[in-house]
ZADO-1210 file (C-alpha; in nm, 4 decimals, padded with zeros to 6 digits):
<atoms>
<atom x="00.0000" y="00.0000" z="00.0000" code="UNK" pos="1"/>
<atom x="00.1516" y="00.3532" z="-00.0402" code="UNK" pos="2"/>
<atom x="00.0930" y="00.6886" z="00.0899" code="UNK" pos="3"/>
<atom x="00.0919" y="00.5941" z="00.4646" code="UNK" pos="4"/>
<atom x="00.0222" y="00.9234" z="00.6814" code="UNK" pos="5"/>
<atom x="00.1447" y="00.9303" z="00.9923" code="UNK" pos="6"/>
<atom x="-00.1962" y="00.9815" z="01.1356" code="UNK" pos="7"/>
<atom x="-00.3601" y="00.7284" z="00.8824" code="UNK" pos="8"/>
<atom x="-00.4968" y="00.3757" z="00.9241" code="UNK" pos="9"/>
<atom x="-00.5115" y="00.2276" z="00.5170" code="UNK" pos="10"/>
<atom x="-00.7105" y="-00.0533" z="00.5014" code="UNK" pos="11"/>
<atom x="-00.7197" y="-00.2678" z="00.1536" code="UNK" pos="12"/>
<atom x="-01.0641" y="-00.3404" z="00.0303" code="UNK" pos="13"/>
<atom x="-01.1264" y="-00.7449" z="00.0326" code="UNK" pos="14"/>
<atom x="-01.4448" y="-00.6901" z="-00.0657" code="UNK" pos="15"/>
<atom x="-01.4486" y="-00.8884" z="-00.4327" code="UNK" pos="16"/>
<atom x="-01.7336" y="-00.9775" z="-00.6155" code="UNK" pos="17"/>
<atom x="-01.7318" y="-01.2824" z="-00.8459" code="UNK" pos="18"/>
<atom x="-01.7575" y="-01.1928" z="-01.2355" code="UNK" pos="19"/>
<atom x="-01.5263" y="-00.9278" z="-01.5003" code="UNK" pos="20"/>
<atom x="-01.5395" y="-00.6096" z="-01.4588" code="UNK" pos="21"/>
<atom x="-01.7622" y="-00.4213" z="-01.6768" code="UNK" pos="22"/>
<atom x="-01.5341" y="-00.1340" z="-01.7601" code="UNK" pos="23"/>
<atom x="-01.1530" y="-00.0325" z="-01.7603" code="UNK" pos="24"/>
<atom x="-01.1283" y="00.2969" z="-01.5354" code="UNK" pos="25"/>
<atom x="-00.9555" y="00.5276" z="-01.7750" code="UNK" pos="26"/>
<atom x="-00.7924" y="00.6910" z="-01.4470" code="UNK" pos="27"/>
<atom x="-00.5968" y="00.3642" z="-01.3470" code="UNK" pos="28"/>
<atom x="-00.6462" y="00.0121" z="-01.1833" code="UNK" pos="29"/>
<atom x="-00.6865" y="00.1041" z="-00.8157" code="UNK" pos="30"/>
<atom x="-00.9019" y="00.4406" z="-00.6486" code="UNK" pos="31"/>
<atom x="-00.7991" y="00.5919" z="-00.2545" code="UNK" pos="32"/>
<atom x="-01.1158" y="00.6602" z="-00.0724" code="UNK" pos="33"/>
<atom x="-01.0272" y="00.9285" z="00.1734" code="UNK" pos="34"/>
<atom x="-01.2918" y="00.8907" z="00.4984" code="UNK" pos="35"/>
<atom x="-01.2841" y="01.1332" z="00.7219" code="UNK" pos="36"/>
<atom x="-01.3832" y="00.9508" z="01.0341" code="UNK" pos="37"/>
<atom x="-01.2956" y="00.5858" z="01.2360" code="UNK" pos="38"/>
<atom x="-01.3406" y="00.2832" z="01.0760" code="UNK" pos="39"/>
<atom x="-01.7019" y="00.1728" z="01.2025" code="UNK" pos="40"/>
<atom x="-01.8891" y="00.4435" z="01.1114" code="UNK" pos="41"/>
<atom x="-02.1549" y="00.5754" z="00.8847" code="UNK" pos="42"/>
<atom x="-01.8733" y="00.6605" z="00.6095" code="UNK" pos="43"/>
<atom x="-01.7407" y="00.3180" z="00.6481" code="UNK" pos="44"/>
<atom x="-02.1056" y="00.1540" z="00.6106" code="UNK" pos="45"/>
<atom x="-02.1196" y="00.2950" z="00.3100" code="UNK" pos="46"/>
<atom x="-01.8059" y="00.2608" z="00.1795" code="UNK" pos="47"/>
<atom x="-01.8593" y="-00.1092" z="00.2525" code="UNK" pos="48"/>
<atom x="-02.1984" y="-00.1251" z="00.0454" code="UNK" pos="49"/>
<atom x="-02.1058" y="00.0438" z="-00.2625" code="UNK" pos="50"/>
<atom x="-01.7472" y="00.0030" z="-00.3024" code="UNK" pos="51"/>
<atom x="-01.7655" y="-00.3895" z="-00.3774" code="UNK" pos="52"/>
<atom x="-02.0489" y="-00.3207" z="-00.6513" code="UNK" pos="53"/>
<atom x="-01.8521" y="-00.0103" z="-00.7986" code="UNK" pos="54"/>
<atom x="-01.5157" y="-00.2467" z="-00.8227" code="UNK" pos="55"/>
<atom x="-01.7016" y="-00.4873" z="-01.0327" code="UNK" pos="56"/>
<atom x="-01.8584" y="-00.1872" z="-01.2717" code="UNK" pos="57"/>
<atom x="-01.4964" y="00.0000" z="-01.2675" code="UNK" pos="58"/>
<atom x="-01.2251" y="-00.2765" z="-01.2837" code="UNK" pos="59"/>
<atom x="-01.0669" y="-00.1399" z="-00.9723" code="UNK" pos="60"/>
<atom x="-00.9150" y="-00.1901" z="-00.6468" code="UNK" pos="61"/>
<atom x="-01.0375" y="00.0581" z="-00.3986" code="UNK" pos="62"/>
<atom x="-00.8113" y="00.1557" z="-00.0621" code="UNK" pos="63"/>
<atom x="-00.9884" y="00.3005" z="00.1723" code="UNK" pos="64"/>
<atom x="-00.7730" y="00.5658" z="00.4288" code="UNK" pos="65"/>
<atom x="-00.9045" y="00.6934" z="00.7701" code="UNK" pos="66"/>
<atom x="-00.8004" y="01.0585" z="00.8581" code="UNK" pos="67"/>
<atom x="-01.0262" y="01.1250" z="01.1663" code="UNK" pos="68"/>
<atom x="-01.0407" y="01.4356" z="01.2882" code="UNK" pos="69"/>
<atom x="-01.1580" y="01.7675" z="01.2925" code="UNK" pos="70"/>
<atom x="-01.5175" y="01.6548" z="01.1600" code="UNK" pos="71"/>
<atom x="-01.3560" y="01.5315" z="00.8479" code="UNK" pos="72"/>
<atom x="-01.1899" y="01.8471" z="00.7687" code="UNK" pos="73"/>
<atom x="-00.8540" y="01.6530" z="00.7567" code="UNK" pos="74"/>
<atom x="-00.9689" y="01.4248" z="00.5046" code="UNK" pos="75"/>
<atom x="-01.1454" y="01.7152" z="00.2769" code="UNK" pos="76"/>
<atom x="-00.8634" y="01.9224" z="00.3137" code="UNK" pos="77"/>
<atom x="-00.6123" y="01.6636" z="00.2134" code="UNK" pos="78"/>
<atom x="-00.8782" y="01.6249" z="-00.0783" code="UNK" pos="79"/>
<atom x="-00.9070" y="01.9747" z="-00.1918" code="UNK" pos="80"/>
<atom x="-00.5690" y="02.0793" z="-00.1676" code="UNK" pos="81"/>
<atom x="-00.2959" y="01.8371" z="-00.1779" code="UNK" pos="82"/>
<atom x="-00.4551" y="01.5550" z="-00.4114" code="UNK" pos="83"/>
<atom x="-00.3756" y="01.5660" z="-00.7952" code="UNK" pos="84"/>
<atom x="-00.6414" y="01.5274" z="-00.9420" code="UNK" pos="85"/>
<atom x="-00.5943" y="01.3029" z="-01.1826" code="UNK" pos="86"/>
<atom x="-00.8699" y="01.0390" z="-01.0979" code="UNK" pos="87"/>
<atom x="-00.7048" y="00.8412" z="-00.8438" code="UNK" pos="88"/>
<atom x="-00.8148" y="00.9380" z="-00.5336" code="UNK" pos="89"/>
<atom x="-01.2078" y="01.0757" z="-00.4495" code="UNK" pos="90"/>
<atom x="-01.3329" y="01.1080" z="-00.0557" code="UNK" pos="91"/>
<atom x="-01.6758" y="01.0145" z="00.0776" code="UNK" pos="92"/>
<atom x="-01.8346" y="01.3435" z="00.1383" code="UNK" pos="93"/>
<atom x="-02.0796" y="01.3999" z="00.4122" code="UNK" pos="94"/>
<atom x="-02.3142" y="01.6762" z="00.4477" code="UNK" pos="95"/>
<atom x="-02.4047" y="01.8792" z="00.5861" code="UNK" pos="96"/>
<atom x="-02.0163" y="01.8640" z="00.7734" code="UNK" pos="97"/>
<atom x="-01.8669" y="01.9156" z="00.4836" code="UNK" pos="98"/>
<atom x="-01.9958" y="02.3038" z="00.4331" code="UNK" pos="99"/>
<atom x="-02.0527" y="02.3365" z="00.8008" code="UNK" pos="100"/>
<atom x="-01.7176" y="02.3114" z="00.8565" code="UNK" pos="101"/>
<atom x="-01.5935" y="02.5775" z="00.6808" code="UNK" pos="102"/>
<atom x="-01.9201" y="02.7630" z="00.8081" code="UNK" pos="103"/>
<atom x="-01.8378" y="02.7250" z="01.1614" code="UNK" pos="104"/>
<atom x="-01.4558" y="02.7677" z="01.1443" code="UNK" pos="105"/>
<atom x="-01.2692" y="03.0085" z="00.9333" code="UNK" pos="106"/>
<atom x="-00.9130" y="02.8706" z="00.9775" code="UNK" pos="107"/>
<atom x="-01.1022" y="02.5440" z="00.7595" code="UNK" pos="108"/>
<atom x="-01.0106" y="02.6985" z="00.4545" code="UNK" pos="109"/>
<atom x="-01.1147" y="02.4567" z="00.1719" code="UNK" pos="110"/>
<atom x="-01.4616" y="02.5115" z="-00.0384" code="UNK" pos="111"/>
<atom x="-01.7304" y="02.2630" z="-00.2236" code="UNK" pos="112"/>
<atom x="-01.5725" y="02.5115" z="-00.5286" code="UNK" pos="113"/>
<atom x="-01.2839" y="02.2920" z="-00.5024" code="UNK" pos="114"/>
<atom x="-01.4344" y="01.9156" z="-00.5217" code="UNK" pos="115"/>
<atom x="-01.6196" y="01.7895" z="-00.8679" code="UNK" pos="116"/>
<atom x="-01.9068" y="01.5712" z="-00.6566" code="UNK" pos="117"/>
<atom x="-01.9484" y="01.3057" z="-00.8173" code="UNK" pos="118"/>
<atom x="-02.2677" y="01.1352" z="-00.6581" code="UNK" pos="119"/>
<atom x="-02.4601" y="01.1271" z="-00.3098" code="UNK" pos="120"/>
<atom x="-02.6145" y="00.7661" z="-00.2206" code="UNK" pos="121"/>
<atom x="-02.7621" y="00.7896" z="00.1023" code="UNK" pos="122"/>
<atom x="-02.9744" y="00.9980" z="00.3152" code="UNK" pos="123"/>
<atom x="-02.9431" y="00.8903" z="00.6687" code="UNK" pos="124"/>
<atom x="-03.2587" y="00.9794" z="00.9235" code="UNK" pos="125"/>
<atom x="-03.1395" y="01.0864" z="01.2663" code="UNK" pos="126"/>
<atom x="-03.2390" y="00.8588" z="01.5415" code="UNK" pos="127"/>
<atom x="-03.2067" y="00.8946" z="01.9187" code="UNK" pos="128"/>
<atom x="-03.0461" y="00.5725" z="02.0751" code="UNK" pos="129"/>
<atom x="-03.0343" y="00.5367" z="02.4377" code="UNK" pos="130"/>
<atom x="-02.8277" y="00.2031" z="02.5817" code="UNK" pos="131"/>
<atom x="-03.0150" y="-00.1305" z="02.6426" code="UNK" pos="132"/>
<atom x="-03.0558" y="-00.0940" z="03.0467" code="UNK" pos="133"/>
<atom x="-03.1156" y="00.2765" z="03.0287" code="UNK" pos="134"/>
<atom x="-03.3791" y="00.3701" z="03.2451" code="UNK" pos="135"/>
<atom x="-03.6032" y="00.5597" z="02.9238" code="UNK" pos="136"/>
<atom x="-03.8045" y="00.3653" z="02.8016" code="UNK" pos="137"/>
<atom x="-03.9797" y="00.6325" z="02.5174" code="UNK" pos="138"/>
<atom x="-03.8645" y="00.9797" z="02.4149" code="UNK" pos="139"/>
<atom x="-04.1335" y="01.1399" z="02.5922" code="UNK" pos="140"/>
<atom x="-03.9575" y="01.0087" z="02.9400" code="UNK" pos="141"/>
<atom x="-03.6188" y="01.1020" z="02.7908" code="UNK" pos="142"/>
<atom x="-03.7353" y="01.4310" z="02.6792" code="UNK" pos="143"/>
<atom x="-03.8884" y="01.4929" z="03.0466" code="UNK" pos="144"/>
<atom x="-03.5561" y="01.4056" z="03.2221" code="UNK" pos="145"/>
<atom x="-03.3948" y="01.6601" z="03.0034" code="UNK" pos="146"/>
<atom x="-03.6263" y="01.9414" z="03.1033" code="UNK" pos="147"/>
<atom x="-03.6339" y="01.8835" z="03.4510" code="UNK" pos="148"/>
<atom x="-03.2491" y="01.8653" z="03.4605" code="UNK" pos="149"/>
<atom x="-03.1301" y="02.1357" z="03.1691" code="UNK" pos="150"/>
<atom x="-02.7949" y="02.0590" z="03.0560" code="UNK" pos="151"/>
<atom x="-02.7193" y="01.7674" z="03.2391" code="UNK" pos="152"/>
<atom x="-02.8459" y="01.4827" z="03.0082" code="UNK" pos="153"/>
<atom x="-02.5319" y="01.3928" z="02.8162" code="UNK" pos="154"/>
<atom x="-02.5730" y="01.3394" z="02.3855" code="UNK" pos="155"/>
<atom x="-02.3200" y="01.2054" z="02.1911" code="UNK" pos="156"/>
<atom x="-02.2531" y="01.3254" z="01.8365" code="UNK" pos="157"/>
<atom x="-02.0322" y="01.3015" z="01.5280" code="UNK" pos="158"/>
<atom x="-01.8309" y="01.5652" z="01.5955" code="UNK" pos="159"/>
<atom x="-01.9010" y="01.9894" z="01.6407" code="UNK" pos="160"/>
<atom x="-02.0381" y="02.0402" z="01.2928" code="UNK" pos="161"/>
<atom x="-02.2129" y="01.7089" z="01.1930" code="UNK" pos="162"/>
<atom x="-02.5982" y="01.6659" z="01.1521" code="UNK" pos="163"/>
<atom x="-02.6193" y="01.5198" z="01.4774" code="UNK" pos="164"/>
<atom x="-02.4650" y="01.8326" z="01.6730" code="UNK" pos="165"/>
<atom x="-02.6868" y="02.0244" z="01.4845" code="UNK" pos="166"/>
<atom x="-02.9807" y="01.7914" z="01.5178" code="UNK" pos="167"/>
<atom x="-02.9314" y="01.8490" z="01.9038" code="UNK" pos="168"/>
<atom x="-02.9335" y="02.2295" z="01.8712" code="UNK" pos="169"/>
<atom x="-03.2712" y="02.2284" z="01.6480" code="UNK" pos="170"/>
<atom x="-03.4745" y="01.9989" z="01.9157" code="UNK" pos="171"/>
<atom x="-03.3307" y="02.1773" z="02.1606" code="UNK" pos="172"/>
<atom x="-03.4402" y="02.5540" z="01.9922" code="UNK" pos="173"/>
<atom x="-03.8132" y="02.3735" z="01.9082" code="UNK" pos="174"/>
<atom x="-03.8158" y="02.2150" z="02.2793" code="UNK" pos="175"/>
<atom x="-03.6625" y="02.4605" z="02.5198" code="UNK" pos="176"/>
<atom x="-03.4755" y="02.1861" z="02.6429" code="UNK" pos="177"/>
<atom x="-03.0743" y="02.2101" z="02.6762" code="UNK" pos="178"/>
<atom x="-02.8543" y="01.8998" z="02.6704" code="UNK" pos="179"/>
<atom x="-02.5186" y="01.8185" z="02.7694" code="UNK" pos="180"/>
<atom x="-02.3656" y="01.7762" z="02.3952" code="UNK" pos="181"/>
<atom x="-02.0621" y="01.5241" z="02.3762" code="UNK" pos="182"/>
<atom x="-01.8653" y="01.5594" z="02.0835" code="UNK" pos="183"/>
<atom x="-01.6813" y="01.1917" z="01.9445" code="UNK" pos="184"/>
<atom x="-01.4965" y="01.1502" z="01.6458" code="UNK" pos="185"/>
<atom x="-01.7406" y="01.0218" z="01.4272" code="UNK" pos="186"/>
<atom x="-02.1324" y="00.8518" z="01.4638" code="UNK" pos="187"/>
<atom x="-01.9370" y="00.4660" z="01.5654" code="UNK" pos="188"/>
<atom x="-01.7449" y="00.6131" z="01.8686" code="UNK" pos="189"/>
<atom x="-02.0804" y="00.7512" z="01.9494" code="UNK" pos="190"/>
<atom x="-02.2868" y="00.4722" z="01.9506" code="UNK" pos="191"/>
<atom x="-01.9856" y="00.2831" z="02.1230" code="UNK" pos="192"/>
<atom x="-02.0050" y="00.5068" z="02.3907" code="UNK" pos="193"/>
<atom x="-02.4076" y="00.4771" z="02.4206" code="UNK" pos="194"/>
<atom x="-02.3794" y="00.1229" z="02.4403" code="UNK" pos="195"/>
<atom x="-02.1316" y="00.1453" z="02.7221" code="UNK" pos="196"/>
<atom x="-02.3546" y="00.3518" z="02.9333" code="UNK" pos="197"/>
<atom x="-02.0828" y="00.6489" z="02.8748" code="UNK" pos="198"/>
<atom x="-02.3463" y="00.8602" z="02.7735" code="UNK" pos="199"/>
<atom x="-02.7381" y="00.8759" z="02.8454" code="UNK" pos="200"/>
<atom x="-02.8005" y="00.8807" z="02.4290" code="UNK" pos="201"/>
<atom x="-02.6750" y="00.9183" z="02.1493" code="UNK" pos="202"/>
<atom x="-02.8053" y="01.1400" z="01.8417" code="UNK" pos="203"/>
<atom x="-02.7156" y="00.9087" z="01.5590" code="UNK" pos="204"/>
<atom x="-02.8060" y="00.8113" z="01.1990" code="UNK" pos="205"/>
<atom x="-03.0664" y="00.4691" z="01.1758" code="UNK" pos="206"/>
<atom x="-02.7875" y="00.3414" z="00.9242" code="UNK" pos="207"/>
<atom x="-02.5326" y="00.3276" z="01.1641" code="UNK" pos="208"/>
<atom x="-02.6961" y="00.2237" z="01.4331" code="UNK" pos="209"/>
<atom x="-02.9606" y="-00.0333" z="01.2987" code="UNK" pos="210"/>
<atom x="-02.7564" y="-00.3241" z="01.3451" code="UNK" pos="211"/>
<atom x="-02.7310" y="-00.2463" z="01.7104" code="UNK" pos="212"/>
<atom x="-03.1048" y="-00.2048" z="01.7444" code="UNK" pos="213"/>
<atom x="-03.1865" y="-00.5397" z="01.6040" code="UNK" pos="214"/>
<atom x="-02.9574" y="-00.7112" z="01.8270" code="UNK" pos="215"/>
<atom x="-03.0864" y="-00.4949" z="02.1488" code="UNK" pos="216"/>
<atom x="-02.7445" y="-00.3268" z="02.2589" code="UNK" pos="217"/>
<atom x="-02.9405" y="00.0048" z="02.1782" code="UNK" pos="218"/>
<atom x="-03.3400" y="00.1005" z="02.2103" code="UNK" pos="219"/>
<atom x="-03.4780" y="00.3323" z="01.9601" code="UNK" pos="220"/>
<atom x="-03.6760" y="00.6202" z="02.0608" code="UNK" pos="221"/>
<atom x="-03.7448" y="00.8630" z="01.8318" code="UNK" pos="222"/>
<atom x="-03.6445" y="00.9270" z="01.4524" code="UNK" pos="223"/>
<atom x="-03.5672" y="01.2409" z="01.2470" code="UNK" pos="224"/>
<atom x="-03.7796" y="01.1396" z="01.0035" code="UNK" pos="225"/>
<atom x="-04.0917" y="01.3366" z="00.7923" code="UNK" pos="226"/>
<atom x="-04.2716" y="00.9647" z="00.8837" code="UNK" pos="227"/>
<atom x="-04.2515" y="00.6263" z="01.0799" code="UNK" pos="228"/>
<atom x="-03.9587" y="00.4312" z="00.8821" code="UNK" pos="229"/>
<atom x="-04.0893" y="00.1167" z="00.7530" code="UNK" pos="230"/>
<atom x="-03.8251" y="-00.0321" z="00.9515" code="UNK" pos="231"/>
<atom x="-03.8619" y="00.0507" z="01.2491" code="UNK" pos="232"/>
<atom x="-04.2776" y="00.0925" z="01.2818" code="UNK" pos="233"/>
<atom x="-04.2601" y="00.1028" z="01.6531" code="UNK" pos="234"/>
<atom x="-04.0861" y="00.3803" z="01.6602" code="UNK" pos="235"/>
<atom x="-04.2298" y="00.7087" z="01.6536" code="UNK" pos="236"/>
<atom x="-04.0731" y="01.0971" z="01.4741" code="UNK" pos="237"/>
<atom x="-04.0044" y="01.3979" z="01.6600" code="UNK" pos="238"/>
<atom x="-04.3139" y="01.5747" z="01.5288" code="UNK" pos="239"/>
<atom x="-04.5326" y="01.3107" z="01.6603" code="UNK" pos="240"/>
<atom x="-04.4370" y="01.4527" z="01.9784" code="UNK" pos="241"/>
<atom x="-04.4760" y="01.7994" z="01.8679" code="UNK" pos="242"/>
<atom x="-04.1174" y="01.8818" z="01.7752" code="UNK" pos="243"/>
<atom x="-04.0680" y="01.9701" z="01.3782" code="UNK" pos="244"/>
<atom x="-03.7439" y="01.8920" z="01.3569" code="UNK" pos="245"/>
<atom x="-03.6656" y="01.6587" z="01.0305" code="UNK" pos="246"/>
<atom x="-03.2373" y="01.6370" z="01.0075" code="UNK" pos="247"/>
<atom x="-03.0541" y="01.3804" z="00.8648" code="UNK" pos="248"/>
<atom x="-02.6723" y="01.3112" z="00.7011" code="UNK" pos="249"/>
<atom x="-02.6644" y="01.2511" z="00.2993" code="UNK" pos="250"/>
<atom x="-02.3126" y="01.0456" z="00.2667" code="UNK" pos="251"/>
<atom x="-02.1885" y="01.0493" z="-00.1105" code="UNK" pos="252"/>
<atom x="-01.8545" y="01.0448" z="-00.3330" code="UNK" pos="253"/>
<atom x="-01.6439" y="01.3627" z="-00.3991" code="UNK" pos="254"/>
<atom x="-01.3232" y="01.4252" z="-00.6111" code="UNK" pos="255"/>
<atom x="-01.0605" y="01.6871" z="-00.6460" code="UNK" pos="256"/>
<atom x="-01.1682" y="01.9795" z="-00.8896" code="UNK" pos="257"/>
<atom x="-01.0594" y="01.9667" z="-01.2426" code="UNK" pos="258"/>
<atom x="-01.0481" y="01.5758" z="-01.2324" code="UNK" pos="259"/>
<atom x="-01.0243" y="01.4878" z="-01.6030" code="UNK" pos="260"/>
<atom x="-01.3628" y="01.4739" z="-01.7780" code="UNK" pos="261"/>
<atom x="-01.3597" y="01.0837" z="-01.8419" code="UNK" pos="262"/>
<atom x="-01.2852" y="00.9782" z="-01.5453" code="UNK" pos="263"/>
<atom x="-01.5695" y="01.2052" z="-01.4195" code="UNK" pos="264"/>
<atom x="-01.8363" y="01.0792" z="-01.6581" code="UNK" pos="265"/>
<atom x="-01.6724" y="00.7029" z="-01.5700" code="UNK" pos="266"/>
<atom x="-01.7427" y="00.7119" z="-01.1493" code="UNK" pos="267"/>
<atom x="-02.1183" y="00.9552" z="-01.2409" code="UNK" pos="268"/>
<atom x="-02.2169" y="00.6452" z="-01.4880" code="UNK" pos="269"/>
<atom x="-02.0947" y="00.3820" z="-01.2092" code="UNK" pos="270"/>
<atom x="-02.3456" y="00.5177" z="-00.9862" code="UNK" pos="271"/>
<atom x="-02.5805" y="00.5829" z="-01.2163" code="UNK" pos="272"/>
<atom x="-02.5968" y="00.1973" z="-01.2460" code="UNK" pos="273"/>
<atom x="-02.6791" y="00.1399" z="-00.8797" code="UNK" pos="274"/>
<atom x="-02.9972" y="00.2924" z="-00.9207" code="UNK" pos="275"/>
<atom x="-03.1178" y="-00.0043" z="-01.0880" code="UNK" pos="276"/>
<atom x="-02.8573" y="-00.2655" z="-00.9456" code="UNK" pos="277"/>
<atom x="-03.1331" y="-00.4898" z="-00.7831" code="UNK" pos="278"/>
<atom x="-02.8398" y="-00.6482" z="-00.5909" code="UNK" pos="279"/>
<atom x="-02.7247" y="-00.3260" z="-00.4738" code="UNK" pos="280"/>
<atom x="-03.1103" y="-00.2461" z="-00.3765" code="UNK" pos="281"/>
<atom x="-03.1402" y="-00.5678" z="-00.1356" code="UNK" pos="282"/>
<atom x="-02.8567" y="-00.4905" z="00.0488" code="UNK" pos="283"/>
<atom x="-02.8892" y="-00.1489" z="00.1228" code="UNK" pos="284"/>
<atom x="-03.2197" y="-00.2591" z="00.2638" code="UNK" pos="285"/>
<atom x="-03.1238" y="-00.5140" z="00.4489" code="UNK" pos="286"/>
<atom x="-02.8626" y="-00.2423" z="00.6295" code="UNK" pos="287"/>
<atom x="-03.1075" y="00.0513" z="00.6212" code="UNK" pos="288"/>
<atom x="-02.9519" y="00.2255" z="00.4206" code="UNK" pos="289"/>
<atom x="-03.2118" y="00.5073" z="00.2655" code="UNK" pos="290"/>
<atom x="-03.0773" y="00.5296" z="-00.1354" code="UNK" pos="291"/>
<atom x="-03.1270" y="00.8693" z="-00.2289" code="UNK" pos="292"/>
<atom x="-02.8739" y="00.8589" z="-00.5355" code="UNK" pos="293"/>
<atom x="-02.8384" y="01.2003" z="-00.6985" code="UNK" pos="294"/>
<atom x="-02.5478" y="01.2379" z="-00.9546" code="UNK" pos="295"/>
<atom x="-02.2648" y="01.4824" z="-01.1128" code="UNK" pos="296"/>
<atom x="-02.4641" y="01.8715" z="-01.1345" code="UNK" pos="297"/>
<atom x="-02.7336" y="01.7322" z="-00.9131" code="UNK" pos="298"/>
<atom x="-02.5411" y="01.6260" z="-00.6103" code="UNK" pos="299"/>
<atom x="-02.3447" y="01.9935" z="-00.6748" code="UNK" pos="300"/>
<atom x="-02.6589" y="02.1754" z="-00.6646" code="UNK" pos="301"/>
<atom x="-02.8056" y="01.9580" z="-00.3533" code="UNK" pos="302"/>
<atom x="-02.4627" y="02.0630" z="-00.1561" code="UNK" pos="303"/>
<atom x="-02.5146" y="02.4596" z="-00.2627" code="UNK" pos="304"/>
<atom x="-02.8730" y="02.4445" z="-00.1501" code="UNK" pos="305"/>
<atom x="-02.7676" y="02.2579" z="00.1760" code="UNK" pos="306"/>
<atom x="-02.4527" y="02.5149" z="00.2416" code="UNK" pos="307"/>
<atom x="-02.7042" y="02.8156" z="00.2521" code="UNK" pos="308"/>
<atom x="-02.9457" y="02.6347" z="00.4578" code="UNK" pos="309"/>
<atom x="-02.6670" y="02.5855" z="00.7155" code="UNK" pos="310"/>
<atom x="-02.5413" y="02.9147" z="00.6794" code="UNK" pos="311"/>
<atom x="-02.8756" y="03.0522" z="00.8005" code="UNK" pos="312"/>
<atom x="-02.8707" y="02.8273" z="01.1031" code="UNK" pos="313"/>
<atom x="-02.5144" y="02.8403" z="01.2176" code="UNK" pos="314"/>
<atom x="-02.6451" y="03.2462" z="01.2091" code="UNK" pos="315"/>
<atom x="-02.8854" y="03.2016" z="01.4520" code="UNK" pos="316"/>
<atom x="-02.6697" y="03.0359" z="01.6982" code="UNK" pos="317"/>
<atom x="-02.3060" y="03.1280" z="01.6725" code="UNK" pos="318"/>
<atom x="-02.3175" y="03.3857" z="01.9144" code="UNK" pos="319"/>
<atom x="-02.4854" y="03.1861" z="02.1908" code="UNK" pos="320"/>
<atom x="-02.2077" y="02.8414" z="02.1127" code="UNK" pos="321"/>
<atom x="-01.9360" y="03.0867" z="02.0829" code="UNK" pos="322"/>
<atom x="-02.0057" y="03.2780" z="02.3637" code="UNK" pos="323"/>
</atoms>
């Protein structure tokens, strides 16, 4: 393997699926993922669903890299402006971090100006987990403890940046109710930590997490979602319970700007194919993962739209997390 950082963790792709290859990747014969959180999270779920299928379609090996840290603005940076872009090396992008970062912190200095996305795949509902023995048994108990004891009730979350820290502060501006947030390095270390009783809950994506709530290491109580998730029935939304908050993380594939044009057309037509890969389909299913595949200028104009959403809420509450 090559290009070990000294802060890195590379880890080969095994992954093979039996078969040829469909297509020779005009780029070269094997494509770095950069993933800007631990192995075991959301990025790594879906690097593990789509990279197998996209190996077959491609011809290629892919190498995944871990540069945690900084709410992946190690990994984008690294992307945006010390990667040739010559095809070789993309980055799973997750927003809304990705813009928020940059939002939140000026000294993050690179821009969605300087990627060419190349495809979202998922949109991930956010989900409150609590650990198996915890003593809340629905979100309207949870929800109580929190307003009789403001700020105390500890919430884990992917980082200072990620949907989930900013899923906390939109419950908490619809509610009233203040929470105790706990930043981790990523949505695994956060549902680690839940499960460990470290923390009373974590705010999480169902994707991540869904695993652990069919085997009963975590209890669902509420989702992020406009409606019940066919998945999880039981469990009931946020506005159910009178709280309009819908939030999410969209996890998709991003490369260097000015990548060459073949290459780009090449990974767009890839995952153009998984929309009607009925392989591809089961799977995600059967790891709830939400497909929401947009592609090329549509995944660009989804991450624009997003950025000025953000930029309106980080507005509204800058002074009072900064001060």
């Amino acid at each position: 393997m090559k290009h070990r950082g000294a802060y890195a963790a590379i880890l080969l792709s095994t992954l093979l699926l039996p078969g040829a290859a469909m297509a020779e990747y005009s780029a070269g014969d094997e494509i770095k993922v950069l993933q800007g959180f631990k192995a075991g999270g959301g990025s790594d779920a879906l690097a593990q669903l789509t990279q197998p299928f996209l190996r077959e379609s491609l011809g290629v090996d892919f190498v995944n890299e871990y540069l945690p840290g900084a709410t992946g603005a190690i990994a984008w940076t690294r992307l945006a402006k010390q990667t040739e872009a010559d095809g070789t090396t993309i980055s799973i992008t997750n927003t809304p971090m990705l813009m928020t970062n940059y939002i939140m912190n000026d000294t993050i200095t690179y821009s969605v100006d300087e990627l060419t996305p190349i495809a979202n795949v998922v949109t991930d509902p956010g989900i409150i987990v609590v650990p198996a023995d915890s003593p809340y048994e629905t979100v309207e108990e949870f929800l109580a403890a929190a307003e009789e004891n403001p700020g105390t009730i500890t919430v884990g979350n992917s980082g200072v940046g990620g949907d989930d820290f900013f899923s906390t502060i939109l419950i908490e501006q619809a509610s009233g109710i203040s929470f105790q947030k706990v930043p981790f390095q990523g949505d695994g270390p956060s549902a680690t930590a839940a499960m460990g009783g470290q923390i009373d809950a974590s705010f999480n994506n169902l994707g991540n997490v869904y695993g652990h709530i069919q085997s009963g290491s975590l209890r669902p109580l509420a989702v992020f979602a406009r409606e019940r998730l066919s998945m999880l029935p039981d469990v009931p939304t946020l506005s159910e319970k009178g709280i309009e908050v819908v939030a999410g993380s969209s996890r998709g594939y991003s490369a260097p700007a000015g990548i060459p044009d073949e290459a780009r057309q090449q990974l767009i037509d890839a995952f153009e194919a998984l929309k009607t890969n009925e392989e591809f389909k089961k799977v995600a299913e059967e790891r709830a993962m939400n497909l929401d595949i947009q592609t090329g200028d549509d995944y660009r104009q989804m991450i624009e739209d997003m950025e000025g959403q953000f930029e309106e809420i980080w507005a509204s509450v800058k002074d009072e997390i900064n001060g």
